[in-house]
VEXMARLUM-62712 format. One record per residue: x, y, z of N, C-alpha, C in turn; residue in one letter; residue number from 1. Coordinates in pm, 1 decimal. Each point is the difference from the previous one (the first is absolute). Layout:
N
<<X, Y, Z>, <X, Y, Z>, <X, Y, Z>, "a", NUM> ...
***
This chain:
68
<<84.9, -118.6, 0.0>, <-84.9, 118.6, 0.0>, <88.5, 123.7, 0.0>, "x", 1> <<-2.0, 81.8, -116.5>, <86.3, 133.6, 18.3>, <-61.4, 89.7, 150.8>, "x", 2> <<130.2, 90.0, 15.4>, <-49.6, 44.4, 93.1>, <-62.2, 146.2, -5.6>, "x", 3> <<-35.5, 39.0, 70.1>, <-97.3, 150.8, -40.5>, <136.9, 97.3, 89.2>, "x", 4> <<130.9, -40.3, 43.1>, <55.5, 116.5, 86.6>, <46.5, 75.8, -129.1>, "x", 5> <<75.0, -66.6, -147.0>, <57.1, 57.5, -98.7>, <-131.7, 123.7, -52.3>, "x", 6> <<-103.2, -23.3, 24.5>, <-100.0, 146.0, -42.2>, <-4.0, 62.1, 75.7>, "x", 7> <<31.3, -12.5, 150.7>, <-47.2, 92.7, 73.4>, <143.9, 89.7, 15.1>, "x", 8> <<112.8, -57.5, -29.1>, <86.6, 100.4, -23.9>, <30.8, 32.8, -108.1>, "x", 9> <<-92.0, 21.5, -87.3>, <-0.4, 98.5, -142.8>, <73.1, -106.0, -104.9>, "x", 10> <<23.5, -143.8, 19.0>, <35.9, -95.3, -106.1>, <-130.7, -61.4, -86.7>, "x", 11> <<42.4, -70.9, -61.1>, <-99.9, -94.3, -111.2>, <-3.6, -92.3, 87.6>, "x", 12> <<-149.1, -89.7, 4.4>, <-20.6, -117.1, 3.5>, <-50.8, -111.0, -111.2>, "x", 13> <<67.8, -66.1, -5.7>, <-50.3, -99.7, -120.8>, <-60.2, -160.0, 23.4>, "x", 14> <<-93.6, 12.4, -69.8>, <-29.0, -156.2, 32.4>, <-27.6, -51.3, -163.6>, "x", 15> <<128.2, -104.3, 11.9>, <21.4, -48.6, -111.8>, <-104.8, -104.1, -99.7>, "x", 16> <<-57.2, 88.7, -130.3>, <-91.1, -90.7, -98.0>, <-84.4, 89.4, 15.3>, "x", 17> <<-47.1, 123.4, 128.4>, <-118.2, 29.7, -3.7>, <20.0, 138.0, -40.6>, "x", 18> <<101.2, 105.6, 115.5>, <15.3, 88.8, -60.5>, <93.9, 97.6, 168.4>, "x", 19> <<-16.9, 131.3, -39.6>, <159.8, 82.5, 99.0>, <-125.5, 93.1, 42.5>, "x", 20> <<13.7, 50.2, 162.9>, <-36.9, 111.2, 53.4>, <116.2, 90.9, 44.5>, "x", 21> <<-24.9, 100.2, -78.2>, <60.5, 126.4, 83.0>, <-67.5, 122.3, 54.9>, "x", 22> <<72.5, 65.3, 63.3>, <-59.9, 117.1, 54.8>, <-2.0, 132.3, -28.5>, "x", 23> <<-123.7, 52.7, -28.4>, <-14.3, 132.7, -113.3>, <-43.9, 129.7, 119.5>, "x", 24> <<86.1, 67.8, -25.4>, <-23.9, 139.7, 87.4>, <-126.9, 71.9, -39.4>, "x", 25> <<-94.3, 14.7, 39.4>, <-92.8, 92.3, 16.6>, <5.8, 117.2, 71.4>, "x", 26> <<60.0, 183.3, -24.4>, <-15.9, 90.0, -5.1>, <-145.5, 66.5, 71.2>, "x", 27> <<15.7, 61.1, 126.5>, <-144.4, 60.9, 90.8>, <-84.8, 87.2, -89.9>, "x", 28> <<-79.6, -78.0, -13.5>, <-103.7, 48.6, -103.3>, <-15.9, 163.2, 82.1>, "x", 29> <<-103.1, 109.0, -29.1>, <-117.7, 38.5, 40.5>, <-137.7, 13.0, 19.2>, "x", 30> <<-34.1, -17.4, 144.3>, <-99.2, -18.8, 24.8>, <-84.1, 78.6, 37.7>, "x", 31> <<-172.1, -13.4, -14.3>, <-91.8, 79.3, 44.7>, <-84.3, -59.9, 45.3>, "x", 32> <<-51.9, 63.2, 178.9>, <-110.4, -27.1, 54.2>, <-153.6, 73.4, -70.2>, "x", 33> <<-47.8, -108.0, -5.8>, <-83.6, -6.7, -125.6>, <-149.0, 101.4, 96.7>, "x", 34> <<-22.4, -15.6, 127.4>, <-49.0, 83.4, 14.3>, <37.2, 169.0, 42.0>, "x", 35> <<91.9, -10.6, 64.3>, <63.7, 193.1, 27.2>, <80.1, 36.8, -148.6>, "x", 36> <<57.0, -86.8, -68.9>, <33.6, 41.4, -114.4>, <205.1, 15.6, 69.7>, "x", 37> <<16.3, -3.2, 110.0>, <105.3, 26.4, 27.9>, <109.1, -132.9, -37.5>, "x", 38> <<130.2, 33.1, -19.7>, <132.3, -94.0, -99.0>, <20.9, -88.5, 136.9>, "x", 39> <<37.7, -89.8, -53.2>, <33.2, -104.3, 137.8>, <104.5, -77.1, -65.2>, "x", 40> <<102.8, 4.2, 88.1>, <95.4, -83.7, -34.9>, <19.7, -139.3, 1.1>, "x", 41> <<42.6, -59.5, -125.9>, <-4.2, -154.7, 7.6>, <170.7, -55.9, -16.9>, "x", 42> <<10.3, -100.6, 76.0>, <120.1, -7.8, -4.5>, <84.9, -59.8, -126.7>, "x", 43> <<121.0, -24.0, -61.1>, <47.2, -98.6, -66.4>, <-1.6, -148.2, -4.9>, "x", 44> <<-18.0, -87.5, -59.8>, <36.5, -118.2, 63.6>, <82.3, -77.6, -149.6>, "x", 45> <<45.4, -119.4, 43.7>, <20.5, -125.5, -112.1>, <-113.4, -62.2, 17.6>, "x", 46> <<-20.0, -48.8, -123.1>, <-113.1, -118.2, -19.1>, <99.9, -88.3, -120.3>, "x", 47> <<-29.4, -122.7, 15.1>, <42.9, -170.2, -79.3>, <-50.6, 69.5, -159.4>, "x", 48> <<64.3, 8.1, -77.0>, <11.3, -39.4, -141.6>, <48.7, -175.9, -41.8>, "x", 49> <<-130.5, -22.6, -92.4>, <35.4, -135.0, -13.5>, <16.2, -29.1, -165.6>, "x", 50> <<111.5, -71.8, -1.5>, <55.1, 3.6, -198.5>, <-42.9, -194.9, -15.9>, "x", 51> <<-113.6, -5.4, -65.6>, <27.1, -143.2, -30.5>, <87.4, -74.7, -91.1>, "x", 52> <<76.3, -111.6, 58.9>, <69.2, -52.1, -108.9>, <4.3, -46.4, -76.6>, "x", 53> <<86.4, -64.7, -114.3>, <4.3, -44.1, -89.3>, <-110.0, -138.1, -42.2>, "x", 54> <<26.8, -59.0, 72.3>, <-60.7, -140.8, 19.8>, <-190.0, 45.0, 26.7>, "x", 55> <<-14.3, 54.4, 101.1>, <-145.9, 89.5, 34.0>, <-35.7, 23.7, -112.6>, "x", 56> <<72.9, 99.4, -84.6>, <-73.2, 67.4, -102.7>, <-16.5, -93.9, -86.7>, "x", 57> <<89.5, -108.5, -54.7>, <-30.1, -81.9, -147.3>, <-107.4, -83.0, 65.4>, "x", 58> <<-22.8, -57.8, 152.6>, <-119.8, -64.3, 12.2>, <-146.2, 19.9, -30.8>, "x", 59> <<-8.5, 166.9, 62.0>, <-107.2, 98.9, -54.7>, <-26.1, -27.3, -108.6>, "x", 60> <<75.6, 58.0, -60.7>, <20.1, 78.0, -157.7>, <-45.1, -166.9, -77.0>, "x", 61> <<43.4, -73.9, 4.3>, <-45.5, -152.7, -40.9>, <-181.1, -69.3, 76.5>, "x", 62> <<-14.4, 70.1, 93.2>, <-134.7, -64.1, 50.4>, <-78.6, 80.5, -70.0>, "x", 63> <<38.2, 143.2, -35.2>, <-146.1, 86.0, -65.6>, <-33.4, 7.4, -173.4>, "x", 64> <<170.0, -46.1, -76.6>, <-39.2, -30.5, -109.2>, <-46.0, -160.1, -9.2>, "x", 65> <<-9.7, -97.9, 52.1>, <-56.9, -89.0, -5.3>, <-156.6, -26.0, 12.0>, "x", 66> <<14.3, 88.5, 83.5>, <-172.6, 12.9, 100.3>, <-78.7, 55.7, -155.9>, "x", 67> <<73.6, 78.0, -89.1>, <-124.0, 80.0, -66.9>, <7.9, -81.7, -131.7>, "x", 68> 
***
């Protein structure tokens, strides 16, 4: 089982045949309280970007031209 510490310190995780998570910076949006109308701050965070792999995709890509 890969481990999840390589994402949480800003590395790739991969799990082999299926596909790699990394971690994509998300920038503090701005925000508004929807009733006073006043800006509220939201913070930054990372969230998991997920790249499927090679193997994933030709399985897909082979189940949906078959299917039709």
């Amino acid at each position: 089982m890969p481990s999840f510490n390589a994402l949480v310190n800003g590395g790739q995780m991969e799990i082999r045949g299926f596909g790699a998570f990394t971690p994509n910076y998300r920038p503090p949006p701005t925000g508004r309280n929807l009733k006073t109308g006043a800006v509220v701050s939201v913070p930054e965070k990372f969230v998991s970007h997920f790249t499927g792999g090679k193997v994933l995709r030709e399985r897909v890509d082979g189940n949906k031209t078959s299917a039709l």
